[in-house]
N, C-alpha and C positions, 0 to 999 in steps of 0.2 A: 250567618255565613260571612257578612261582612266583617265583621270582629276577628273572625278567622283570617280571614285574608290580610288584614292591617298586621294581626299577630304575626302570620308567618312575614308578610315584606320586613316589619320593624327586624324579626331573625336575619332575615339573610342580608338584610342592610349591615346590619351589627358584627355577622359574619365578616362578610367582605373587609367591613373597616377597620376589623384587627386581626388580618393576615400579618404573617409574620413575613419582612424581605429582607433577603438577604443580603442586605449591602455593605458588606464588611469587608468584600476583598478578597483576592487569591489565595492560596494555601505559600507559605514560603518556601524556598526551594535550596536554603542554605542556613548554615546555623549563625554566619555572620551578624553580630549587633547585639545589642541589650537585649535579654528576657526576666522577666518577672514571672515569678512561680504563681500561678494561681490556684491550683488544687493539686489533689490527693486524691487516686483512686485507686481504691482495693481491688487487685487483678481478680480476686476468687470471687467475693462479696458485690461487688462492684459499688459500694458504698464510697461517696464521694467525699475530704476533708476540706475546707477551705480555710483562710487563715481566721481565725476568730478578731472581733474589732476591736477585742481589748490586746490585743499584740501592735503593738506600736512597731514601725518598720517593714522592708521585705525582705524575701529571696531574688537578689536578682542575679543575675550573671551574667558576662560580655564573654562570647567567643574569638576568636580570633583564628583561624583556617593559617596553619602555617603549609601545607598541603591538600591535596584532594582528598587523602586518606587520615590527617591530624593537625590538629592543631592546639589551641590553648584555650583556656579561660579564668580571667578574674569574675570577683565580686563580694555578695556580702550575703550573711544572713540577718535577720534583726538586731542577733548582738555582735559577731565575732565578722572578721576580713578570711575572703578567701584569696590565698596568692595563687599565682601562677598552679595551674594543674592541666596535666596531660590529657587530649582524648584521643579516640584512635576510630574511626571508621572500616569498619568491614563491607560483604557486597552485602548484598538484600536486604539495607539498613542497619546493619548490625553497628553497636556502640559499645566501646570501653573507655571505661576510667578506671586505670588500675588503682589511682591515692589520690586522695584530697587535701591537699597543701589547708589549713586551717585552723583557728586556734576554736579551743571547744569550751571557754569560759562562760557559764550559766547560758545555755543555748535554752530557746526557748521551743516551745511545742511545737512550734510552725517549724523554724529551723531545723529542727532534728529528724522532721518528715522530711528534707532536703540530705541531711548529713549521712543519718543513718541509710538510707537508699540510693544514693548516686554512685555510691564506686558496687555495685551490683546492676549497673544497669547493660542492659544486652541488646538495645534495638532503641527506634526511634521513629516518628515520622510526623507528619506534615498537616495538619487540620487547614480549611481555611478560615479566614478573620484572624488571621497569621498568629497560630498556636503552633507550637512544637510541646511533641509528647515524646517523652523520655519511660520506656518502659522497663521496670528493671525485674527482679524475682519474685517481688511481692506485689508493690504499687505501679503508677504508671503515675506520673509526675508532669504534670501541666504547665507549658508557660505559654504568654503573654509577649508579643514582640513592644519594643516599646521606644 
């Protein structure tokens, strides 16, 4: 019976001591600043991609709010520059980007999960540990504030 008892304290000791807490921070409330793309998830599937270790580089991108309703964003992929590109806010979260300003020279696998999906994207919103999710017609498109 004792042996029982030690087993179960040593569990719930164990338990306790690797709770997960949440100290990561608010959800953000704007798209201003640097983001890095962290993943890839299939809207249908929900199968997650992240960027493999052998791709050297990121997805990042800087927004810039020229309005409450649009504004811009630069940045990069791991190989090619994105210049100057439109977005446009609608109500209930909604997002467009009609074109992507960017040159498409050997884009890599990570990147092309960025290229090929962001001028399809319809909506967006706000995780916290300050993630913004870009959801578009297939994927939902993950970043990182940074």
């Amino acid at each position: 019976m004792k042996q029982i008892f030690i087993f179960i304290s040593v569990i719930a000791l164990f338990q306790l001591s690797c709770t997960k807490h949440d100290n990561c921070g608010p959800a953000p409330t704007s798209f201003e600043g640097k983001w890095r793309m962290i993943k890839v998830t299939d809207n249908i599937s929900g199968f997650a991609f992240i960027k493999p270790d052998s791709i050297p580089g990121d997805v990042a991108i800087i927004f810039t709010a020229s309005s409450a309703t649009e504004g811009t964003f630069i940045g990069n992929t791991p190989t090619n520059d994105i210049w100057v590109t439109t977005y446009f806010i609608g109500q209930n979260q909604e997002l467009s980007i009609p074109a992507l300003n960017i040159t498409k020279v050997m884009e890599t696998a990570w990147g092309k999960e960025f290229v090929d999906n962001i001028c399809s994207a319809q909506g967006y919103y706000f995780e916290n540990c300050e993630k913004l999710n870009i959801r578009t017609t297939k994927n939902t498109l993950c970043f990182q504030k940074q």
